[in-house]
N, C-alpha and C positions, 0 to 999 in steps of 0.2 A: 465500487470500492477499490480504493489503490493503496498498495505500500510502497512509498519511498524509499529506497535503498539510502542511509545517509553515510555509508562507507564506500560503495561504487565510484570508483575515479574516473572510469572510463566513459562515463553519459553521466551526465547531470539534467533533471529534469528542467525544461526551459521553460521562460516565463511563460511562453504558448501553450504547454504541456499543463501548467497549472493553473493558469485562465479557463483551459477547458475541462481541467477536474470543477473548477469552483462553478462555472457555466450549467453543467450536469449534475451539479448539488451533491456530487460526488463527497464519500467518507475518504477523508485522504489520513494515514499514516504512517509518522516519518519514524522508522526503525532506527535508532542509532547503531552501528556495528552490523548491521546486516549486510551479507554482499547480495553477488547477482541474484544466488540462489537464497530468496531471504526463505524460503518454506525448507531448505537444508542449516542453515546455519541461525533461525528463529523458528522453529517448526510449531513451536507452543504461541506466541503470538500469530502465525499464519491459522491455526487449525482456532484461535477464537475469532480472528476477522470472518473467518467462513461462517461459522459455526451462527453469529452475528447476524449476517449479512441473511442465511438462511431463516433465522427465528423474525427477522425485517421481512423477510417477502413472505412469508408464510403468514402475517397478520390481516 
């Protein structure tokens, strides 16, 4: 699972970057207004990607 930061100016994920999320069947989502720190400045959307991802492996 990945969050995209869609406020981060400084890196932008590259189209390599998301070839290899979609390659690894990867959950990708793109946060609007999230910076670096998306689990500081979205902490309620990071604690259900976990939370998610946790109730996904656990089946």
């Amino acid at each position: 699972m990945r969050i995209l930061r869609k406020r981060l100016r400084a890196l932008h994920p590259s189209a390599l970057e998301r070839f290899e999320y979609q390659r690894a069947h990867a959950r990708v989502v793109e946060v609007r207004g999230a910076s670096h720190a998306a689990m500081v400045s979205h902490p309620g959307t990071v604690t259900r990607m976990i939370e998610d991802a946790a109730r996904t492996t656990a089946e």
